[in-house]
Structures are given as C-alpha cells and as structure tokens.
BAFI-3210 file (N, C-alpha, C; in Angstrom, 3 decimals, decimal comma, padded with zeros to 6 digits):
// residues 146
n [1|2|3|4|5|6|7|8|9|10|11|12|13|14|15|16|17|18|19|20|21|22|23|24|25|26|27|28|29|30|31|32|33|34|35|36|37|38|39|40|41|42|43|44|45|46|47|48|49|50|51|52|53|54|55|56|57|58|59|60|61|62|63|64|65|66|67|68|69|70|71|72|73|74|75|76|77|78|79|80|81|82|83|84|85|86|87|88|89|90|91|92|93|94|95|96|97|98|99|100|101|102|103|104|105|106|107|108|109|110|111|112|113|114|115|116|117|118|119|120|121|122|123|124|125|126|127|128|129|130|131|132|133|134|135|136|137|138|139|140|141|142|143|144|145|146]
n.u [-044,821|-045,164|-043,643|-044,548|-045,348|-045,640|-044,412|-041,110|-039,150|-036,875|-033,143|-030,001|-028,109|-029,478|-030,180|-027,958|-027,502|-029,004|-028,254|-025,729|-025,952|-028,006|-027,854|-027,194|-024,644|-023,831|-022,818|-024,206|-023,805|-024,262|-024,184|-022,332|-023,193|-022,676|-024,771|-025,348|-026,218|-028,262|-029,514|-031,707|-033,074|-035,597|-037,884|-039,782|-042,105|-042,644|-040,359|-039,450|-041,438|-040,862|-038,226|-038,793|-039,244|-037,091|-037,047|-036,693|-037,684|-039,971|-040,101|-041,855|-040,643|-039,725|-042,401|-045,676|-046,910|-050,782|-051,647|-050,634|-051,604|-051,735|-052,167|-053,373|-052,419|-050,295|-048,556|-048,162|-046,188|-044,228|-043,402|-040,733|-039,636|-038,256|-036,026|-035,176|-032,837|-031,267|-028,953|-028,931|-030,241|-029,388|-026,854|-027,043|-028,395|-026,168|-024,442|-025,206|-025,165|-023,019|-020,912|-021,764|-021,768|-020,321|-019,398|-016,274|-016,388|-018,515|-018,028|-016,195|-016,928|-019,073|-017,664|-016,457|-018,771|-019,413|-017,273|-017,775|-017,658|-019,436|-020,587|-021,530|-023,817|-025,142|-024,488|-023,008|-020,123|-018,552|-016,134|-014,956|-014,894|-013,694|-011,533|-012,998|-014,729|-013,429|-012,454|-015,035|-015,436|-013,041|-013,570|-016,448|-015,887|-012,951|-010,883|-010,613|-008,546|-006,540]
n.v [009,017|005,847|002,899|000,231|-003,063|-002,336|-000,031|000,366|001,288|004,295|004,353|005,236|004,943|004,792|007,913|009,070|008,961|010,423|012,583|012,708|013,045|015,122|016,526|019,488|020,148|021,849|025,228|027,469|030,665|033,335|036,453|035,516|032,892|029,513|027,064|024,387|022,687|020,825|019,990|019,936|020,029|020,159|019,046|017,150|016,458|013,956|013,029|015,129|014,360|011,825|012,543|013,936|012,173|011,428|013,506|017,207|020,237|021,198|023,481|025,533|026,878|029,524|030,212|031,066|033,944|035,082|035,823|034,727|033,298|030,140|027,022|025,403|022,705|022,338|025,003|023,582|021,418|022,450|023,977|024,236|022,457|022,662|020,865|021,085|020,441|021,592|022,549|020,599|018,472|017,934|017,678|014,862|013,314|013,537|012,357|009,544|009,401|009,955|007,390|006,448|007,967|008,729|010,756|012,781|015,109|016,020|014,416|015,384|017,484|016,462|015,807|018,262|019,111|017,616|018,119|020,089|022,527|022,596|024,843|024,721|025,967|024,954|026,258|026,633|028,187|031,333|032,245|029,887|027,960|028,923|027,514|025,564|026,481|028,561|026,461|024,974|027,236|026,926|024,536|025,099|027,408|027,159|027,916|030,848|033,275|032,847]
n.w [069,712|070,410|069,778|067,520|065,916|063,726|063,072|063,985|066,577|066,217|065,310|066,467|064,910|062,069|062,563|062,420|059,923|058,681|059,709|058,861|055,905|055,206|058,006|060,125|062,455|064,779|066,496|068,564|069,371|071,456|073,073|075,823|075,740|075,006|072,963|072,088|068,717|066,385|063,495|060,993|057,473|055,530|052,980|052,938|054,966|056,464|057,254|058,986|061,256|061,839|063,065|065,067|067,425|068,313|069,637|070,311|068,272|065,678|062,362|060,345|057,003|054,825|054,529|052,696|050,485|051,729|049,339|047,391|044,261|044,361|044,869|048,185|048,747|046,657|048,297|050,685|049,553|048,578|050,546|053,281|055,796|059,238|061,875|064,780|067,120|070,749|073,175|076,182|075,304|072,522|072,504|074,295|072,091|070,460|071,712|071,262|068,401|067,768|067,464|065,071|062,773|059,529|057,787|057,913|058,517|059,606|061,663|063,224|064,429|065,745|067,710|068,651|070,344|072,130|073,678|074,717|077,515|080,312|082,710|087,016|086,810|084,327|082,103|079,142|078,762|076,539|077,537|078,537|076,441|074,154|073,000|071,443|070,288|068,785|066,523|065,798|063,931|062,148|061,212|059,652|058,204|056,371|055,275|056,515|057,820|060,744]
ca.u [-045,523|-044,808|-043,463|-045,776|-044,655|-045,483|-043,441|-040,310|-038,403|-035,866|-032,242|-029,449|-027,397|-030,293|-030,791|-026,411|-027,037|-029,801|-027,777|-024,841|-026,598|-028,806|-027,684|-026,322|-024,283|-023,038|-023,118|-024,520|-022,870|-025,083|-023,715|-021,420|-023,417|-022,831|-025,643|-024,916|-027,405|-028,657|-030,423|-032,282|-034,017|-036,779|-039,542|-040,373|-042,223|-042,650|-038,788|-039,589|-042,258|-040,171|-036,791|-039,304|-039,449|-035,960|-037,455|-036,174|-038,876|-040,401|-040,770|-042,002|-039,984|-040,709|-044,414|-045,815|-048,122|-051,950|-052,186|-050,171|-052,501|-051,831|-052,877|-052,726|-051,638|-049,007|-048,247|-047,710|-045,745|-042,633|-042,757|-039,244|-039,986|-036,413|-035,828|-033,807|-032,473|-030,556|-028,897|-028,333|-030,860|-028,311|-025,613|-027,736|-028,380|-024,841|-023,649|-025,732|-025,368|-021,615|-020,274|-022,453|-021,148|-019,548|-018,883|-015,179|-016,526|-019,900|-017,636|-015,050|-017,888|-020,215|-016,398|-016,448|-019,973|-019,369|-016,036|-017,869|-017,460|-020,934|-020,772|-022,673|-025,473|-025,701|-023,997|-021,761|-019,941|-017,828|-014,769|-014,400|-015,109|-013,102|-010,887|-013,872|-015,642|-012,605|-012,048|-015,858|-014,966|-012,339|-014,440|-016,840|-014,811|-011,318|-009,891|-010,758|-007,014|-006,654]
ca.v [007,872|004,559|002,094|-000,821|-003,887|-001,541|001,201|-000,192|002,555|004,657|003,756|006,202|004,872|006,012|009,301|009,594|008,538|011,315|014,325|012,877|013,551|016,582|017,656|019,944|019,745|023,423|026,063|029,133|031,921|034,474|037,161|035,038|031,756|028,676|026,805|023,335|022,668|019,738|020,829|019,146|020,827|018,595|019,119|016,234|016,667|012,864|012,789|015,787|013,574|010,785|013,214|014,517|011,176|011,698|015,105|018,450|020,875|021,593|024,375|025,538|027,882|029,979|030,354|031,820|035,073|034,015|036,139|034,113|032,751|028,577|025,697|024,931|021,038|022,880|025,344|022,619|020,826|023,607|024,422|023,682|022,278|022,039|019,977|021,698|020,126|022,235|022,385|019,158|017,823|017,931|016,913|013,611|013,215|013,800|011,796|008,567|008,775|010,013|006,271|006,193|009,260|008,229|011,999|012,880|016,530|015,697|013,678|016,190|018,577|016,243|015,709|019,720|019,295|016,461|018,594|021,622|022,272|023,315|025,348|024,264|025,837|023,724|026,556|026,701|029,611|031,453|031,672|028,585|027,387|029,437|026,900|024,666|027,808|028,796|024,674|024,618|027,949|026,789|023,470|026,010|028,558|026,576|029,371|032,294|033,091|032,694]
ca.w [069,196|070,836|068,660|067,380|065,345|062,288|063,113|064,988|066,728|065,129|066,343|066,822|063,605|061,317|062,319|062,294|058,572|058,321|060,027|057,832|054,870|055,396|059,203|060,387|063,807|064,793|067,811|068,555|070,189|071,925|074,209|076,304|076,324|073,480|072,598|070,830|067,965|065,691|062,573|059,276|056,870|054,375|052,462|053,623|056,639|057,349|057,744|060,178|061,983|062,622|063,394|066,746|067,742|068,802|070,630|069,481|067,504|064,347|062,330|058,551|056,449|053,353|054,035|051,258|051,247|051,326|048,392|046,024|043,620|044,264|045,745|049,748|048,582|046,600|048,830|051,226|048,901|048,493|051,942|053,797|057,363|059,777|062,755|065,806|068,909|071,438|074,162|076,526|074,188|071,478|073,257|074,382|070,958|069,704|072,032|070,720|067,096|067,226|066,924|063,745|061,846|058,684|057,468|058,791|059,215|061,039|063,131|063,938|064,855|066,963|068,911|069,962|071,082|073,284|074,433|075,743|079,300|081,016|084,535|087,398|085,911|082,855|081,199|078,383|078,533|075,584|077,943|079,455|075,702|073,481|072,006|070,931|069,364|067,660|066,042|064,939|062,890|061,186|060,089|058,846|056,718|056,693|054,710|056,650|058,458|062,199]
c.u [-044,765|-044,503|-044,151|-044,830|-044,602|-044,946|-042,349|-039,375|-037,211|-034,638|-030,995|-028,495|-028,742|-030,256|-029,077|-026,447|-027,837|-028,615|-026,189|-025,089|-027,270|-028,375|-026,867|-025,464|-023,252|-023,183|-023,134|-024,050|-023,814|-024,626|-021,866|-022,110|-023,448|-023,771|-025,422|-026,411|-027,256|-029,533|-030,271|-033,163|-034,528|-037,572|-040,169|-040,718|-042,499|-041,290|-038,784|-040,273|-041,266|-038,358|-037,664|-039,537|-038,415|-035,455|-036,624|-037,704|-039,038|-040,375|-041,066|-041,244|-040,489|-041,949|-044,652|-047,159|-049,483|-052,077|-051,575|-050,977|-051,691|-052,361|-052,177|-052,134|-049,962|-047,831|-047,132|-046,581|-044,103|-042,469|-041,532|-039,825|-038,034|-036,945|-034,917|-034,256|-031,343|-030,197|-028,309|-029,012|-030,219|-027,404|-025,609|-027,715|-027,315|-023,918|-023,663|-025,439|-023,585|-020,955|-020,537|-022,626|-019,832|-018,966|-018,102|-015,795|-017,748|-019,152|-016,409|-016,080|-018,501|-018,872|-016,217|-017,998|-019,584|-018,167|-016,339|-018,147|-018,467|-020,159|-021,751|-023,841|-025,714|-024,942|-022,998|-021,388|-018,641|-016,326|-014,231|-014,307|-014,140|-011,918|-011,452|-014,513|-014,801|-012,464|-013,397|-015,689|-014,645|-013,192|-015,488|-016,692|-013,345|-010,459|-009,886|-009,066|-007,135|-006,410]
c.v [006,611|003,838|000,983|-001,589|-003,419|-000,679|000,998|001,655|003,038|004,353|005,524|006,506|005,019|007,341|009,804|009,971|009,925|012,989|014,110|013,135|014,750|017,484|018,413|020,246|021,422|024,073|027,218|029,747|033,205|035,285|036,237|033,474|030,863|027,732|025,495|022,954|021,844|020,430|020,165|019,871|019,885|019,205|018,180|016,002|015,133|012,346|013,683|014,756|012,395|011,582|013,411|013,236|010,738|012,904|016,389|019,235|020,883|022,651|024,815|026,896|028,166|029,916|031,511|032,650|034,212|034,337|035,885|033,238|030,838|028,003|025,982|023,919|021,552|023,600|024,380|021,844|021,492|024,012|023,525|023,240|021,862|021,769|020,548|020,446|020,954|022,157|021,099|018,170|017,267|017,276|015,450|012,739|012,780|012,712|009,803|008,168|008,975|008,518|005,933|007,196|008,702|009,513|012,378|014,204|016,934|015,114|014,444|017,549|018,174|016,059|016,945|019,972|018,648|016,987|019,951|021,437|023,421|023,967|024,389|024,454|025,460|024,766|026,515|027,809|030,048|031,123|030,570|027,453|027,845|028,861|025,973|025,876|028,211|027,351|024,671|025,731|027,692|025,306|023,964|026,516|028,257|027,769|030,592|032,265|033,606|034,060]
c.w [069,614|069,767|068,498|066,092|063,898|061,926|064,161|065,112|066,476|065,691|065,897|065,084|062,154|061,431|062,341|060,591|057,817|058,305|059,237|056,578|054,942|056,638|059,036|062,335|064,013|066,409|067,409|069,600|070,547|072,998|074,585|076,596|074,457|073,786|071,040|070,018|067,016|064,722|061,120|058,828|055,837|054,123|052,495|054,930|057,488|057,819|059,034|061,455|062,570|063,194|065,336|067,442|068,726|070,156|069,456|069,044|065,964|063,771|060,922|058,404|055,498|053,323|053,295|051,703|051,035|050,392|047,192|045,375|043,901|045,004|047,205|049,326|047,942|047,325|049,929|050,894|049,086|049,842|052,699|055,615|057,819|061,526|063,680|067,003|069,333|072,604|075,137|075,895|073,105|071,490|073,323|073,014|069,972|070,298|071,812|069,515|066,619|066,746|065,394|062,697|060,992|058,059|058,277|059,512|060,000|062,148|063,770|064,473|066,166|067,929|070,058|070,261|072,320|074,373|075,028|076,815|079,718|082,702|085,568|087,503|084,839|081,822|080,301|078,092|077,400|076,354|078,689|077,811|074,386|072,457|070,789|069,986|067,979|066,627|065,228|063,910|061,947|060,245|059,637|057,784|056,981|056,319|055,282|057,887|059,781|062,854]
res [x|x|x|x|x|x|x|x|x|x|x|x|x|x|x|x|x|x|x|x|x|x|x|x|x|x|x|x|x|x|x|x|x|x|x|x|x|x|x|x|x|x|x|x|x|x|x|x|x|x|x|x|x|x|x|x|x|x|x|x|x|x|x|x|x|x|x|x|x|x|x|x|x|x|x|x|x|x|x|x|x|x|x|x|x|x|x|x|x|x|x|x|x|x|x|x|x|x|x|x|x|x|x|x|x|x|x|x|x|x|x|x|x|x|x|x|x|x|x|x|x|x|x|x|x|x|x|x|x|x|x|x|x|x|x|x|x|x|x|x|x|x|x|x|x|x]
***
C-alpha cells in the first residue's frame, strides 16, 4: 500500500519499537543451514497489516474447529495472527531498525544477525557460523551451562 497523506509510511524506528516490545529477533537452525528470523505475534491483525508493509508474511494461529459452537466475529477476535521475515529479508530489516532498538537484548541479538557470514550462495552455514549460533543460545537460556 503506497503511502498517501493519510497513511504516511511506516519508518524503521517504529517498527524497532514494535519488535522491541512484542518481537522477536532469533535464528533457525536446520540441517546445516541458519536462517535469521523476525517474528510478532498480535491479535491484532491491523498491526499485522501494517508490519507487511515492511514485507515478510502473514499467518493465523489457533484456528478454532468449525464445530465449536461461536461466533466467526468472535472467532476472529481470539485468533493470534504472527508476522515472519526471513532470511536476507530479515537481515535488511535488522539492519534498518537496529540503531532504533532500545531493548539491550533485542540489540545484542539483531548484532549476531547482522554478524552472520553468508557463502557465495547467500548461504548461512552452521560451520562457518558456529560462534554466532552458540552467543544467540546463551541470550536465550543464559543458564543452561556451556
């Protein structure tokens, strides 16, 4: 959605203030490839709406069976919608709103995003990454012993 004098476009230090409050800034580990990731969760899906604005996806959680006796408006209502970006998407992302991260531990996180070292296929691989993998851990589960 283009921006119009009624909806001015979102800036980088908003949505820092968002994923410092609700985000979450993490990596995924699959096989041998890491996978940096941005992630809000809302029941407010017009916070979703303007988060894709930024790019990334959508998606609803907790959908409820059809055969629970309530309302769709309700239904609607309790449903969890979350916000991913991944990838160099993320990164892009991470690398915009980092100046504007007031949470020490969002900002010691979006630091080992911005510090993973891609191949020259865009990949991020566990062993070329392995010190950064181990670092977001410990700002995870601080207590779990090395």
């Amino acid at each position: 959605m283009p921006a119009t004098p009624t909806t001015p476009a979102p800036t980088a230090r908003q949505l820092a203030k968002v994923i410092d409050n609700q985000g979450r800034i993490d990596i995924i580990v699959r096989k041998v490839v890491i996978t940096p990731m941005l992630l809000v969760k809302s029941t407010n899906y017009g916070l979703i709406e303007w988060l894709l604005r930024f790019g990334g996806s959508e998606r609803a959680k907790n959908k409820l069976p059809d055969n629970v006796l309530l309302s769709d408006e309700f239904k609607k209502a309790i449903r969890q919608w979350i916000w991913r970006s991944y990838n160099d998407e993320a990164v892009q992302i991470t690398r915009a709103i980092r100046p504007h991260l007031t949470d020490d531990l969002k900002q010691r996180q979006a630091d080992l995003i911005l510090k993973l070292k891609a191949n020259v296929y865009g990949e991020r691989r566990l062993v070329d990454n392995l010190n950064i993998v181990e670092e977001m851990l410990q700002l995870h589960w601080p207590h779990t012993p090395r």
